[in-house]
NUTORRO-904276 format. One record per residue (C-alpha): residue number from 1; chain; x, y, z. Coordinates in pm, 1 decimal, padded with zeros to 6 digits. Layout:
NUTORRO-904276
num = NUM cadena = A u = X v = Y w = Z
...
This chain:
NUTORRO-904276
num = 1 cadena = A u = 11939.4 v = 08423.8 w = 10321.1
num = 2 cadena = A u = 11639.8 v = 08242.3 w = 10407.0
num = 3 cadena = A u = 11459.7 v = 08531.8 w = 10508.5
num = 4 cadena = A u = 11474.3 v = 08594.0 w = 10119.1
num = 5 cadena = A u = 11359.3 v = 08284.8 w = 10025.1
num = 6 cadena = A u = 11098.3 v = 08182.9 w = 10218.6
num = 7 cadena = A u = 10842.5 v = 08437.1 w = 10431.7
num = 8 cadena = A u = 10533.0 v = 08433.4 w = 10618.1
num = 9 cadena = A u = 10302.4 v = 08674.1 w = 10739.4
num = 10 cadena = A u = 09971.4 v = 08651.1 w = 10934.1
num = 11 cadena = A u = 09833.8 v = 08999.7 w = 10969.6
num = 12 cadena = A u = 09457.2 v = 09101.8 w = 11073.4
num = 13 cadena = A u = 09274.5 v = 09353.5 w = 10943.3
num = 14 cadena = A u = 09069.0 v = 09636.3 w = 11123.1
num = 15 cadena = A u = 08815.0 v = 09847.9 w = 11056.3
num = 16 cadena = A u = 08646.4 v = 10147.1 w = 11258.6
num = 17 cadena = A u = 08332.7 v = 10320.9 w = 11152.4
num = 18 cadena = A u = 08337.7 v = 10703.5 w = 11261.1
num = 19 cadena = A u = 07968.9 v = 10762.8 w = 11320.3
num = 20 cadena = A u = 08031.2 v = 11111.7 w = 11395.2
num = 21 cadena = A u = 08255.6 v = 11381.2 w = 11501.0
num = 22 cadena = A u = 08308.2 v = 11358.4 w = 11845.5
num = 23 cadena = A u = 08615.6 v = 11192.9 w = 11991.6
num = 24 cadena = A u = 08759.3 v = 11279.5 w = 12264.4
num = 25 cadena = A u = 09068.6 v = 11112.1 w = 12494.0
num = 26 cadena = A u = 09275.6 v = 11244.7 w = 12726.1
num = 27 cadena = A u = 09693.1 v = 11212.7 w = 12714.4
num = 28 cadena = A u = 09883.2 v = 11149.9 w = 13094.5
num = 29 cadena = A u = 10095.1 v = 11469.8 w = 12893.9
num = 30 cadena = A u = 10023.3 v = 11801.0 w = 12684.0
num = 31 cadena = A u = 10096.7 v = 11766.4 w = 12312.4
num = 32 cadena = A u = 10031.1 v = 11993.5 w = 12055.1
num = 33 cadena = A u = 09847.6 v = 11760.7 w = 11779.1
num = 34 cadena = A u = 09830.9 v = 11877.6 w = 11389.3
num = 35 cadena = A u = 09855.4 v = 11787.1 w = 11041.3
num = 36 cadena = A u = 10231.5 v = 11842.7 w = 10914.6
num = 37 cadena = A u = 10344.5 v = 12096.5 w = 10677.6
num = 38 cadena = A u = 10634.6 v = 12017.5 w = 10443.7
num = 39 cadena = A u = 10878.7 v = 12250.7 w = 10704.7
num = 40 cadena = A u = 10806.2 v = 11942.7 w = 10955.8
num = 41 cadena = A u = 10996.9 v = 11716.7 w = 10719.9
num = 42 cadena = A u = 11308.3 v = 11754.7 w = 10956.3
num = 43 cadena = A u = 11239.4 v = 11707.9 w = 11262.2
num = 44 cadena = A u = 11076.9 v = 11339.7 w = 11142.6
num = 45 cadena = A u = 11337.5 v = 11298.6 w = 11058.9
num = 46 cadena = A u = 11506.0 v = 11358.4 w = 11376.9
num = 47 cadena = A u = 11251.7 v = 11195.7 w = 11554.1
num = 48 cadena = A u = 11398.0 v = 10864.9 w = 11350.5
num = 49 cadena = A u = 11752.3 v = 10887.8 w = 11421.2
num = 50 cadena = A u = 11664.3 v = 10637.8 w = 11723.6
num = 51 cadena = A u = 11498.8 v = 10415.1 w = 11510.6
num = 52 cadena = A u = 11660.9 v = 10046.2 w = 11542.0
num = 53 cadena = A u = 11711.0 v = 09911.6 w = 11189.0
num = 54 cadena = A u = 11517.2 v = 09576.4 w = 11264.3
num = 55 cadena = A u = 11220.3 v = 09824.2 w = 11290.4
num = 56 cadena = A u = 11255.9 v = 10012.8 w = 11021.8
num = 57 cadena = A u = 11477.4 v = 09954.3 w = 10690.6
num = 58 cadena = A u = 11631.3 v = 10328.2 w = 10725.8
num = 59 cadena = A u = 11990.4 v = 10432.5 w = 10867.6
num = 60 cadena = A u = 12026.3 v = 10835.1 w = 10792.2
num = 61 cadena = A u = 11801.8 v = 11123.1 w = 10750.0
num = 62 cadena = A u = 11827.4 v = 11149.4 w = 10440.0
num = 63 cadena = A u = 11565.3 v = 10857.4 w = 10320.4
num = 64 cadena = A u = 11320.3 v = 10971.1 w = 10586.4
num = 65 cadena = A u = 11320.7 v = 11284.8 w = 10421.7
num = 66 cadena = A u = 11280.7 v = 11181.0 w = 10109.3
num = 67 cadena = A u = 10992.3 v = 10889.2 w = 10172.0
num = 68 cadena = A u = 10841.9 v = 11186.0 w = 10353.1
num = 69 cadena = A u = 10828.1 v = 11402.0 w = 10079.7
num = 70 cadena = A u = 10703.8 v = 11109.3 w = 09855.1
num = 71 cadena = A u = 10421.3 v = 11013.8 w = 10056.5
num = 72 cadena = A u = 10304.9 v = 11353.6 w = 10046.0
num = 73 cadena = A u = 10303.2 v = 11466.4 w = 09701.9
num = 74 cadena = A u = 10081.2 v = 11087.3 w = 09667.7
num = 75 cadena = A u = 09797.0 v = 11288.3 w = 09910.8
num = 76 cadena = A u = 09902.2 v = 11088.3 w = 10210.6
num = 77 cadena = A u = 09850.3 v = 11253.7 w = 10524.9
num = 78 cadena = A u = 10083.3 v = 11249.4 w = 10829.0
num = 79 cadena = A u = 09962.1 v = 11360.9 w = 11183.3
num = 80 cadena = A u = 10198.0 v = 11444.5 w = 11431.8
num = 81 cadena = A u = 10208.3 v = 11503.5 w = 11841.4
num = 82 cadena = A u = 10496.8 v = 11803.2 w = 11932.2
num = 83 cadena = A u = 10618.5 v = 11820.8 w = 12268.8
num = 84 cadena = A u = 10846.9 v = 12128.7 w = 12363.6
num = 85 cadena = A u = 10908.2 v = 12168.0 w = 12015.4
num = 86 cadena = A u = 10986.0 v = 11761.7 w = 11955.0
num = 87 cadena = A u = 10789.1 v = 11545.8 w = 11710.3
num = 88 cadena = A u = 10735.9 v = 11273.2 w = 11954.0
num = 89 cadena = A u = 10459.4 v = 11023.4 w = 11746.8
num = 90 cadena = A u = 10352.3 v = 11088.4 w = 11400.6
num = 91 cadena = A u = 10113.3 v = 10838.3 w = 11197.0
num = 92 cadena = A u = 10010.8 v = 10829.5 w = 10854.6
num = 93 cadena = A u = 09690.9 v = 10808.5 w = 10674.2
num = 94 cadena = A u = 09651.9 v = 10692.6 w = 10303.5
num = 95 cadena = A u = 09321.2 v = 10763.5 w = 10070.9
num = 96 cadena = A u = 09213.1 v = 10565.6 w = 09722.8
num = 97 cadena = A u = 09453.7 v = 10284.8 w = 09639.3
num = 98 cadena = A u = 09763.7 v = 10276.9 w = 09871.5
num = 99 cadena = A u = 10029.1 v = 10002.4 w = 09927.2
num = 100 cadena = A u = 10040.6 v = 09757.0 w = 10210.7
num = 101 cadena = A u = 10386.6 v = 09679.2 w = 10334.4
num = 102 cadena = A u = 10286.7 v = 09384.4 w = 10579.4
num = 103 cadena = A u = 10153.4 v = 09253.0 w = 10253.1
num = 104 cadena = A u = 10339.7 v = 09337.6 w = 09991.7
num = 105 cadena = A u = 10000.2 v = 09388.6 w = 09814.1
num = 106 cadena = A u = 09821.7 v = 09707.3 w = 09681.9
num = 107 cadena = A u = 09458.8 v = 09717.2 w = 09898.3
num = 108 cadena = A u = 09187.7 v = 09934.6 w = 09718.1
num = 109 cadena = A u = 09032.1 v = 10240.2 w = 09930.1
num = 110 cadena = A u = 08662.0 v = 10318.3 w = 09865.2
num = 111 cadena = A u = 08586.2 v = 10713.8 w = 09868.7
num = 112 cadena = A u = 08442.6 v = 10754.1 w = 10200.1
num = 113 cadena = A u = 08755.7 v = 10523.0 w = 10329.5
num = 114 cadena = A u = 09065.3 v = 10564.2 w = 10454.6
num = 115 cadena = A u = 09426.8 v = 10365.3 w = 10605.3
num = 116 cadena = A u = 09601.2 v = 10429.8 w = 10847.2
num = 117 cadena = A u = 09934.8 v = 10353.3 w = 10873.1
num = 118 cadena = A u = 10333.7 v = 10371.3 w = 10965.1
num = 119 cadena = A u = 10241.8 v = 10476.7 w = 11337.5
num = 120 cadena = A u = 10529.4 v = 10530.3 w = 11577.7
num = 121 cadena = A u = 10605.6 v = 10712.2 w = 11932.1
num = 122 cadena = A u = 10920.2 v = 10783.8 w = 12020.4
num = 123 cadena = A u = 11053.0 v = 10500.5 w = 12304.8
num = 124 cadena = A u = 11076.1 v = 10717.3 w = 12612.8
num = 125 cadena = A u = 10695.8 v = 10873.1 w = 12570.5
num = 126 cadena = A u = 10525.1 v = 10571.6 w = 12484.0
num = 127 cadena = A u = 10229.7 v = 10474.9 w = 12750.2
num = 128 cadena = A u = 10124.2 v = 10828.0 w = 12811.6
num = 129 cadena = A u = 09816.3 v = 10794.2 w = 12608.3
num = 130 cadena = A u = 09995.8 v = 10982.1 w = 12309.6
num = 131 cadena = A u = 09873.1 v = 10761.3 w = 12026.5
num = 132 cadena = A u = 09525.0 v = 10734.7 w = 12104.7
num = 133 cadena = A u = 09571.0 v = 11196.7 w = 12143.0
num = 134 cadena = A u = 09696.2 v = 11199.2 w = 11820.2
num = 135 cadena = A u = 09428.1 v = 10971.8 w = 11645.9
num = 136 cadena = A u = 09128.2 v = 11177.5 w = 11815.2
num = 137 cadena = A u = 09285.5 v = 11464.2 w = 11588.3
num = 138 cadena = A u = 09307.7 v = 11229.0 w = 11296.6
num = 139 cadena = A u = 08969.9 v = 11070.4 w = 11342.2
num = 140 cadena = A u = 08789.8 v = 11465.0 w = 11335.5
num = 141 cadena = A u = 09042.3 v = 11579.6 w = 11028.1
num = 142 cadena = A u = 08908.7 v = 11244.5 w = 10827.1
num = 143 cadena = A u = 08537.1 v = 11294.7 w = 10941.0
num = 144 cadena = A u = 08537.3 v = 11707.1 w = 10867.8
num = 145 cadena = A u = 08642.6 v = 11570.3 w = 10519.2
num = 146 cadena = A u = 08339.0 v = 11282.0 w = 10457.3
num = 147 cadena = A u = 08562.2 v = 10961.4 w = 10584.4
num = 148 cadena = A u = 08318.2 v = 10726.2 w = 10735.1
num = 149 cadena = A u = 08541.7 v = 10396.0 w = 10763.7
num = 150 cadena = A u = 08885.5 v = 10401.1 w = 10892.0
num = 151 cadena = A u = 09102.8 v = 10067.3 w = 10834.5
num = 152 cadena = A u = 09442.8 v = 09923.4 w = 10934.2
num = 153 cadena = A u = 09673.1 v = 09621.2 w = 10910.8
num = 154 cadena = A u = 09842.5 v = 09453.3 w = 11214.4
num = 155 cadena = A u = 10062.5 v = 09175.2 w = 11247.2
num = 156 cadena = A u = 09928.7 v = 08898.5 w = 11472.4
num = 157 cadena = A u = 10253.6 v = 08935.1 w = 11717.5
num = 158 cadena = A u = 10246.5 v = 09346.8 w = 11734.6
num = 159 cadena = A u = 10064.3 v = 09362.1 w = 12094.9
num = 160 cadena = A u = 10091.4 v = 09686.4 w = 12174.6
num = 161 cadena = A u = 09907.3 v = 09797.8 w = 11844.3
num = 162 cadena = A u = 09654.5 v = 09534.2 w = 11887.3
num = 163 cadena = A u = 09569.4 v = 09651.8 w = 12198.2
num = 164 cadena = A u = 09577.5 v = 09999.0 w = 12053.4
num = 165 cadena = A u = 09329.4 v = 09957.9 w = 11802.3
num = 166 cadena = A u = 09097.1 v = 09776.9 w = 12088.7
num = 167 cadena = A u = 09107.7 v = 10119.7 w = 12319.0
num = 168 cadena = A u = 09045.3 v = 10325.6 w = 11962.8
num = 169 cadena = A u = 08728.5 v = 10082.6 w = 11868.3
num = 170 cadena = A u = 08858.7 v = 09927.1 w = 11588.2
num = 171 cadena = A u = 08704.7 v = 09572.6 w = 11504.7
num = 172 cadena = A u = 08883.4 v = 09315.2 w = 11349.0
num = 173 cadena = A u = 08709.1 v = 09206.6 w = 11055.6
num = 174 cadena = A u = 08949.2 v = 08922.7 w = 10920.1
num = 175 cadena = A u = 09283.0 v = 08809.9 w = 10918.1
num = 176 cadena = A u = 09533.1 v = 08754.1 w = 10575.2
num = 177 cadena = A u = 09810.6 v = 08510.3 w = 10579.5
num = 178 cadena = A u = 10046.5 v = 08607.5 w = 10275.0
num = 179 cadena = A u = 10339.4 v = 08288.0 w = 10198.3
num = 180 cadena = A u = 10637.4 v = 08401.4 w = 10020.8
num = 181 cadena = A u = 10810.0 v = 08107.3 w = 09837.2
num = 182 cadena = A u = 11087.8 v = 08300.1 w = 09603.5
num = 183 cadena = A u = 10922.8 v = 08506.0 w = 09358.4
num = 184 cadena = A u = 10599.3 v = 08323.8 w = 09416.1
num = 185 cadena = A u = 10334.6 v = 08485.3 w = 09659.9
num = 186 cadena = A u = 10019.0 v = 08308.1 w = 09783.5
num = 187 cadena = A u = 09758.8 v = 08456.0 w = 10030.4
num = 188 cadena = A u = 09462.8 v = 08321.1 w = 10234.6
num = 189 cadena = A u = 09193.8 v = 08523.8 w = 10329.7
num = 190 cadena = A u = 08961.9 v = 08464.5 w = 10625.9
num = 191 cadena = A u = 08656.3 v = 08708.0 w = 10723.1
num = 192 cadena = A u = 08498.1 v = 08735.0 w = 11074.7
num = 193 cadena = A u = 08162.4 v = 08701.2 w = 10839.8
num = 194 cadena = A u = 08074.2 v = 08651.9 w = 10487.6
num = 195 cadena = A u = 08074.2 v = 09009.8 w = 10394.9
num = 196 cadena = A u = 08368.8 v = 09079.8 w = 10588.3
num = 197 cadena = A u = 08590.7 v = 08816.3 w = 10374.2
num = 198 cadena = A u = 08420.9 v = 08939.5 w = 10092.6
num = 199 cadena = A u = 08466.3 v = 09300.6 w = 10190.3
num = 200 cadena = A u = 08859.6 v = 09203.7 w = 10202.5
num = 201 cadena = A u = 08847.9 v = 08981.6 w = 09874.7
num = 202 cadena = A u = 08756.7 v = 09311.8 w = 09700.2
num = 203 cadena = A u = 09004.2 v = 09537.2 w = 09908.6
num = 204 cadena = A u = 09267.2 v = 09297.1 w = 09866.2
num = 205 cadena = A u = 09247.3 v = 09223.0 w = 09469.5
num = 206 cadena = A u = 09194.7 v = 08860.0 w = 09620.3
């Protein structure tokens, strides 16, 4: 009940330039790595049966499916890692104006930008270098297609992504601290520099 009423979130925000169209890093495993195709819908949605409901507000195929689905026909992107036929990490990536769930907020895309989002290995292959495989893929698909800047929003407490988008050479360019009171919503902006926090004023609709 409180939880409804009163909610606060301190997330930091990350950007990484792509200069150019090499990246390269090397998994502990073999993964096939690839854009998915609507016929992939399924076996997400397999891959999120485990999912624990404090992680993820879902309980049944069904609404993976159909998020899925939803995402895609808005241009999202979702990359995938298979391993003897099982989708075993998938993230997403989001283009123009997208929305930002740590946030509750709609942040603003610029043309040669995009976010990445929603990232998540399955428990028993995490820490073989997966992640990082499956961004390399991402990184080239976005850069092939004139993406220069690639950004993303962390919670303060999520380690192992922070330390994630460290290894991948993001840089965190400021942090937002959104206060739910009720209906009311406040947020405080802070920028590692001036154009930084202004960078995420405009970003943010701040």
């Amino acid at each position: 009940m409180f939880g409804s009423i009163f909610r606060r979130e301190k997330v930091f925000v990350f950007e990484r330039t792509l200069a150019d169209g090499r990246f390269k890093v090397e998994a502990k495993v073999k993964v096939d790595v690839r854009i998915i195709q609507r016929d992939d819908f399924p076996r997400i949605a397999k891959m999120f049966q485990k999912f624990k409901i404090k992680e993820v507000d879902m309980a049944c195929f069904a609404p993976v499916i159909t998020i899925a689905k939803e995402k895609f026909k808005m241009g999202h992107i979702c990359v995938v890692a298979d391993m003897h036929g099982n989708i075993v990490h998938s993230k997403w990536i989001a283009f123009n104006e997208v929305y930002a769930g740590l946030l509750e907020r709609k942040m603003r895309m610029t043309s040669d930008s995009a976010y990445v989002y929603g990232s998540y290995t399955v428990p028993e292959y995490r820490g073989l270098g997966i992640a990082p495989k499956t961004m390399e893929k991402g990184f080239s698909y976005l850069y092939e297609r004139g993406i220069r800047k690639v950004y993303s929003c962390i919670s303060h407490n999520n380690f192992p992504s922070l330390r994630l988008a460290h290894k991948q050479g993001y840089r965190k360019i400021g942090t937002i601290t959104y206060t739910k009171i009720f209906k009311s919503r406040l947020y405080r902006c802070e920028g590692e520099t001036e154009e930084d926090y202004n960078k995420l004023k405009s970003m943010f609709f701040l």
